[in-house]
C-alpha positions as CSV (number, residue, x, y, z in Angstrom):
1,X,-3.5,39.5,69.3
2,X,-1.1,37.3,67.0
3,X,-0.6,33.3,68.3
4,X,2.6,32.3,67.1
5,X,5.1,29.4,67.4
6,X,6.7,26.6,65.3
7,X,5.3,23.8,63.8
8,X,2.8,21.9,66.2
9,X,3.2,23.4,69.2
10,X,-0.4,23.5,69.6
11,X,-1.3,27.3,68.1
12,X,-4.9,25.7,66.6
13,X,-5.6,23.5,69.5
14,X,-5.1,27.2,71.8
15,X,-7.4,28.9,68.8
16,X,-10.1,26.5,69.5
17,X,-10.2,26.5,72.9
18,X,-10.4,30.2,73.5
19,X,-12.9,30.1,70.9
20,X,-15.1,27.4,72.6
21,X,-14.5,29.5,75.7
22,X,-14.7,33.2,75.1
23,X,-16.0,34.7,77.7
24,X,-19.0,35.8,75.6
25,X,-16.0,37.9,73.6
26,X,-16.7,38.1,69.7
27,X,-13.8,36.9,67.8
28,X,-12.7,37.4,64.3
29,X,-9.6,34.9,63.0
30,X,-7.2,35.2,60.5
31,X,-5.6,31.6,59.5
32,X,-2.4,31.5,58.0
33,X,-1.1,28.2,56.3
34,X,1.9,27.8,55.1
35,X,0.7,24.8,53.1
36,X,-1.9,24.8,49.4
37,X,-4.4,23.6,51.4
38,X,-5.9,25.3,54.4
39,X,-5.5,22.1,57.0
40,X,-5.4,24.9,59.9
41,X,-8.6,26.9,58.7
42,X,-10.5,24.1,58.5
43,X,-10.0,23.0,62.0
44,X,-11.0,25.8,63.8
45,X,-14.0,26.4,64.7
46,X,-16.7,28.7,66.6
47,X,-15.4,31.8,65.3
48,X,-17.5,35.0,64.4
49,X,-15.7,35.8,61.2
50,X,-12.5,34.2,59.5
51,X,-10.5,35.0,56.4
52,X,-7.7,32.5,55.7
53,X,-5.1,32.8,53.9
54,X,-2.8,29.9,52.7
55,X,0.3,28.8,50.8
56,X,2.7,31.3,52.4
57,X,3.8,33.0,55.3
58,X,2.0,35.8,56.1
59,X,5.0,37.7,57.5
60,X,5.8,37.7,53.6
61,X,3.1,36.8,51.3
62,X,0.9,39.8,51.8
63,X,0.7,42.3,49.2
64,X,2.9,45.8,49.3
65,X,-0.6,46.9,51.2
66,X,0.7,44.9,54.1
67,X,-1.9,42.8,56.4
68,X,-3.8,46.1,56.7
69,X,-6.5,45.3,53.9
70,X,-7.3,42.1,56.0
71,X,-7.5,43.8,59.3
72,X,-9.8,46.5,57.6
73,X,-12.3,43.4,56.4
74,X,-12.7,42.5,59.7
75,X,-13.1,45.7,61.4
76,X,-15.6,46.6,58.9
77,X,-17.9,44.1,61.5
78,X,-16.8,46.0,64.3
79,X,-20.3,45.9,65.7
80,X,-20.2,41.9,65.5
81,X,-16.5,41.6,66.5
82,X,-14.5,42.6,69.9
83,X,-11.2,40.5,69.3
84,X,-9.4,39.9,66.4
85,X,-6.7,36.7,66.3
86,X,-3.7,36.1,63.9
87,X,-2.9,32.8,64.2
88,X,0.7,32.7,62.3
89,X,1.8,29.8,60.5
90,X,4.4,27.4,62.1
91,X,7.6,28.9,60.3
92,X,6.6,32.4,60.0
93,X,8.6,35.6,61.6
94,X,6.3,36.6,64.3
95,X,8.6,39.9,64.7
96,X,8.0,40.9,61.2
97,X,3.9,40.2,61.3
98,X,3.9,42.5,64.6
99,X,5.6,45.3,62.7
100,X,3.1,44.7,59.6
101,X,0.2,45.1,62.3
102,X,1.2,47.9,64.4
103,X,2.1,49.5,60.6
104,X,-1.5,49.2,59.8
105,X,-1.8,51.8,61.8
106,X,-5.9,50.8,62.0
107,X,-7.9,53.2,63.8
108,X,-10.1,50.8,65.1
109,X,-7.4,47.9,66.5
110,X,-5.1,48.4,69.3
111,X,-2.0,45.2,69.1
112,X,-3.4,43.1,72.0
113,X,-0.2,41.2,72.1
114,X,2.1,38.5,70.7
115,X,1.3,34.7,72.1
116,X,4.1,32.4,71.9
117,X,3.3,29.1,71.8
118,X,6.3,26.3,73.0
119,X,6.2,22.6,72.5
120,X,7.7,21.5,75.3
121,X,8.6,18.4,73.8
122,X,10.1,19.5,70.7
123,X,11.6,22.7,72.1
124,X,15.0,21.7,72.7
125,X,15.6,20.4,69.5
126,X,13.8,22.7,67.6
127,X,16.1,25.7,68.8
128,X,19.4,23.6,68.1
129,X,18.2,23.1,64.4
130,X,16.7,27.2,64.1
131,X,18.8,29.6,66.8
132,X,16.6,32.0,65.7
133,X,13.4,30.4,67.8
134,X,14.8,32.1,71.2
135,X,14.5,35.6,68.8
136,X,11.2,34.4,68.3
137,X,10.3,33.9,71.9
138,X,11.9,37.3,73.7
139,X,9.2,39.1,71.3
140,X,6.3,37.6,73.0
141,X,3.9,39.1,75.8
142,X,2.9,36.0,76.6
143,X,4.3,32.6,76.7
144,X,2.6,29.4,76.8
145,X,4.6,26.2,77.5
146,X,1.9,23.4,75.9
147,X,2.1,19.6,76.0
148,X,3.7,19.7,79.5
149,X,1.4,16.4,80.6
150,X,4.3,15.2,77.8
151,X,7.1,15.5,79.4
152,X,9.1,14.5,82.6
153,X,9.4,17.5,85.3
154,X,13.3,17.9,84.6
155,X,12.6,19.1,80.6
156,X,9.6,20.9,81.9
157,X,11.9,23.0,84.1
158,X,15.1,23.3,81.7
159,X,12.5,24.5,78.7
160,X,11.5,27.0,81.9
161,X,15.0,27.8,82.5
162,X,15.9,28.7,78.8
163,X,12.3,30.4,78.1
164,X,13.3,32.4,80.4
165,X,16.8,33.3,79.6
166,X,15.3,34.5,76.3
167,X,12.5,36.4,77.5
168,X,13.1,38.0,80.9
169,X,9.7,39.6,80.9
170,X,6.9,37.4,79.9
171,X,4.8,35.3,81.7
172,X,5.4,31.7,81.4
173,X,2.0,29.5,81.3
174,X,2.5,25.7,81.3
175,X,-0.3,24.1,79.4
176,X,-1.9,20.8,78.3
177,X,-3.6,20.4,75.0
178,X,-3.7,24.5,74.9
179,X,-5.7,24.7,77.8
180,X,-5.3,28.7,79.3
181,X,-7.8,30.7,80.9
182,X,-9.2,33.1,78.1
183,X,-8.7,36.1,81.0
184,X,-5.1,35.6,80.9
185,X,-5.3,35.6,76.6
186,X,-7.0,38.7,77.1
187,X,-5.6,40.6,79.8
188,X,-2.1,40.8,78.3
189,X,0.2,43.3,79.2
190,X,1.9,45.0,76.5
191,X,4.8,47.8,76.1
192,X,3.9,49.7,73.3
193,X,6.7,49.6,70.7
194,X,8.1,46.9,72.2
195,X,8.3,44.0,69.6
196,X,9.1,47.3,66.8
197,X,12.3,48.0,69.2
198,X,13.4,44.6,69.3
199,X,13.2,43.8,65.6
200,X,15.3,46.6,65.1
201,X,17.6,45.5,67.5
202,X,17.8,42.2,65.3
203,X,17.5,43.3,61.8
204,X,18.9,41.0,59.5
205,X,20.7,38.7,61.9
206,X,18.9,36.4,62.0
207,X,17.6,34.5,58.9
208,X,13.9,34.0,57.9
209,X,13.1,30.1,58.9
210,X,10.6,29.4,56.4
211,X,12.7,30.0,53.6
212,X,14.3,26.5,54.4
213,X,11.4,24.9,54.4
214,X,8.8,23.5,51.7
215,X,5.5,21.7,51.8
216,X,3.4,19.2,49.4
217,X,-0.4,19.1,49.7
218,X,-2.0,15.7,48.8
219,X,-5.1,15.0,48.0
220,X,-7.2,11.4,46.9
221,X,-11.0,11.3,46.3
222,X,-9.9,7.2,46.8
223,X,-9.9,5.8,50.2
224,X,-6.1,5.0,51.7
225,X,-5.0,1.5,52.8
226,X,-4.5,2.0,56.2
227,X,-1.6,0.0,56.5
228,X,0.4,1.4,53.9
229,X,-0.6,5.0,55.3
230,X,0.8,3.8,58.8
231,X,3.8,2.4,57.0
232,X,4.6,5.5,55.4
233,X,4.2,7.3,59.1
234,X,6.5,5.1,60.4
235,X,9.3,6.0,58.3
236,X,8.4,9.1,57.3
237,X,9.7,10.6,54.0
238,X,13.3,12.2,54.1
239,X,12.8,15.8,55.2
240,X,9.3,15.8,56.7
241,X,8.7,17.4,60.3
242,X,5.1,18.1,60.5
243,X,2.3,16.5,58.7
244,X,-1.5,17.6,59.2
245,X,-4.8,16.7,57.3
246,X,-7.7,14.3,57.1
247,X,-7.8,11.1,56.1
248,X,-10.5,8.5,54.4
249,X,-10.2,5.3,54.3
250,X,-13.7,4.0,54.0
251,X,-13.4,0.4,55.2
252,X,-16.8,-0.3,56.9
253,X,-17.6,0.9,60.2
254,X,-14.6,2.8,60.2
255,X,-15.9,5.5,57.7
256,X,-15.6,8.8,60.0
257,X,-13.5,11.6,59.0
258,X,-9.9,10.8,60.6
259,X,-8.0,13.6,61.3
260,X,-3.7,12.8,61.1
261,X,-1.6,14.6,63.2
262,X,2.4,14.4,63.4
263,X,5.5,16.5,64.5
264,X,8.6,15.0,64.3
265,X,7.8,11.3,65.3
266,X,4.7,12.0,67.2
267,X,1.5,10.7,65.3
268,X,-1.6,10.7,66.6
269,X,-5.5,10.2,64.8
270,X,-8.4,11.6,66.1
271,X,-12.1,10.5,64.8
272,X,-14.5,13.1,63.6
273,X,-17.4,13.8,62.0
274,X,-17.8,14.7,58.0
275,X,-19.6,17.6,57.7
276,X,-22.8,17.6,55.9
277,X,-21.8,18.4,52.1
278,X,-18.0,17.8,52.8
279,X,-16.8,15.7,50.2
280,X,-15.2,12.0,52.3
281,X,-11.8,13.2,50.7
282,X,-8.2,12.4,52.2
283,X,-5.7,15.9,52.1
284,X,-3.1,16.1,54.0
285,X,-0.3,18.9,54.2
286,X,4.0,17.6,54.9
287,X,6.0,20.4,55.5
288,X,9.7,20.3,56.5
289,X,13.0,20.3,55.2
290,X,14.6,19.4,51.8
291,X,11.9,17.7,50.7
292,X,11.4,15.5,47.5
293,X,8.6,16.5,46.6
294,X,7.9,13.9,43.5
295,X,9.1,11.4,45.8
296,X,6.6,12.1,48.7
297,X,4.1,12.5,46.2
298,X,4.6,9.1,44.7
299,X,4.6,7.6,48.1
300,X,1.4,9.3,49.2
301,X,-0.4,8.0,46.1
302,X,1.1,4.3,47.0
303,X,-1.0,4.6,50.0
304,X,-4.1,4.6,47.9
305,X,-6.5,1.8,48.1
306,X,-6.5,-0.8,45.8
307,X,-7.9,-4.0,45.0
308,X,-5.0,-5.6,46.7
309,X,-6.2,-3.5,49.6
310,X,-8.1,-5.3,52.8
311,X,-11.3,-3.7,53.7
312,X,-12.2,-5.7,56.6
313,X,-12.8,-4.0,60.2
314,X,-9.3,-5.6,61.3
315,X,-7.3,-3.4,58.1
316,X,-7.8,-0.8,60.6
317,X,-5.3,-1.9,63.7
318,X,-2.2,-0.4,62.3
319,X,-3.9,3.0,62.6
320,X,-6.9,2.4,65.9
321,X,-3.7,2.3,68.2
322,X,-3.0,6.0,67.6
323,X,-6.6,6.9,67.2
324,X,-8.7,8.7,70.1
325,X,-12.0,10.4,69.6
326,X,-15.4,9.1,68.9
């Protein structure tokens, strides 16, 4: 099966709960960052096998081979392995990886279906900036409206209202935090051919999204000043939609891994754990629009800790009111 959807709607969060819940099912992943550094891969977890694959789309950055010499790593393990998942980077053209799939032609797959994947917060905007995204959602077999507990009933039921107008066929599942029952993940009904007939029907109407965007991939072995990091967050660089990563910033009892989370102006930390071996390193991924990239860069490394930097507990408040986790 492929998960799909734009930048985060929640495809990972989905990923990891179907893989902490799997119904005993063996699943093999395939990761697809669009950025240098493989954020996504490195958050999911639980799975039987993985191959990532980063810095590109995978609807276009595979070789003239296709995705088959991927699917054929996997399948290799079919005695270890019942399900295989694609999750698709946030900009890619899930039509296009469907036809690349079914083209395989693998003896030993059949296409489980495409998963959509809808912010329901960011929905509305998101399809006034890229038409294309309703394209995107009458291809799926399966749609999942996430982050629902985020929004007022009215928006849930006019993202309902147009989910539907694009896709008259699909299931709509309303989700928070990419909650679904795995049964309903693997139990899709699919029409063979479908998603081939429909990107036909398309063709070249409708223009690839991720060629208008662009990401920079940061990374500091140096701790970040919390407060400049949150300063940067809160007026984010010209361009940027979506930034994901891990942060350090090594001021005492506040040395866990802190993983950063944005889309659009939505931030949000969550604590973890370092995992033994892991270097305590800060990398983060910024993808949108029209970036500058040697300005973002420049701002990033501003961020870095210095000896003008505070490193008492309270340096931390800026960034403990968007923090959950232990």
């Amino acid at each position: 099966m492929v998960v799909a959807g734009f930048l985060g709607a929640g495809k990972t969060t989905l990923l990891n709960h179907l893989l902490a819940h799997s119904l005993d099912a063996r699943i093999g992943v395939v990761v697809n960052d669009f950025g240098a550094i493989g954020i996504d891969a490195m958050l999911v977890g639980g799975s039987d096998a993985m191959v990532s694959l980063g810095n590109g789309c995978l609807c276009c950055a595979v070789g003239e081979d296709g995705v088959g010499p991927l699917l054929d790593r996997l399948t290799r393990r079919r005695d270890e392995i019942d399900v295989i998942v694609i999750e698709a980077s946030g900009i890619a053209e899930p039509g296009t990886l469907v036809q690349l799939i079914l083209e395989a032609a693998n003896p030993h797959l059949v296409f489980g279906g495409l998963i959509e994947v809808i912010d329901a917060v960011e929905f509305e905007a998101t399809r006034r900036r890229h038409p294309q995204v309703d394209t995107h959602v009458g291809l799926a077999d399966l749609l999942v409206l996430n982050k629902v507990d985020r929004v007022d009933p009215g928006k849930v039921w006019r993202v309902r209202r147009l989910l539907r107008e694009a896709n008259g066929l699909a299931p709509i599942v309303p989700a928070e935090h990419g909650v679904v029952d795995p049964r309903l993940l693997f139990d899709i009904e699919v029409v063979p051919g479908r998603q081939l007939l429909l990107g036909e029907q398309v063709g070249d109407h409708a223009d690839h999204i991720h060629a208008a965007y662009d990401s920079v991939s940061f990374t500091s072995d140096a701790p970040m000043d919390p407060q400049r990091l949150r300063d940067l967050l809160d007026r984010r660089p010209a361009g940027v939609y979506r930034i994901k990563g891990f942060v350090a910033f090594g001021v005492p009892g506040h040395r866990q891994k802190y993983v950063l989370h944005t889309v659009g102006r939505y931030v949000r930390f969550r604590r973890a754990r370092w995992e033994p071996g892991e270097p305590r390193r800060t990398s983060l991924v910024l993808i949108g629009a029209g970036i500058d990239t040697a300005a973002v860069e420049a701002e990033l490394a501003a961020c870095v800790a210095d000896d003008s930097s505070r490193t008492d507990a309270d340096a931390m408040l800026p960034v403990l009111r968007y923090t959950f986790g232990a």
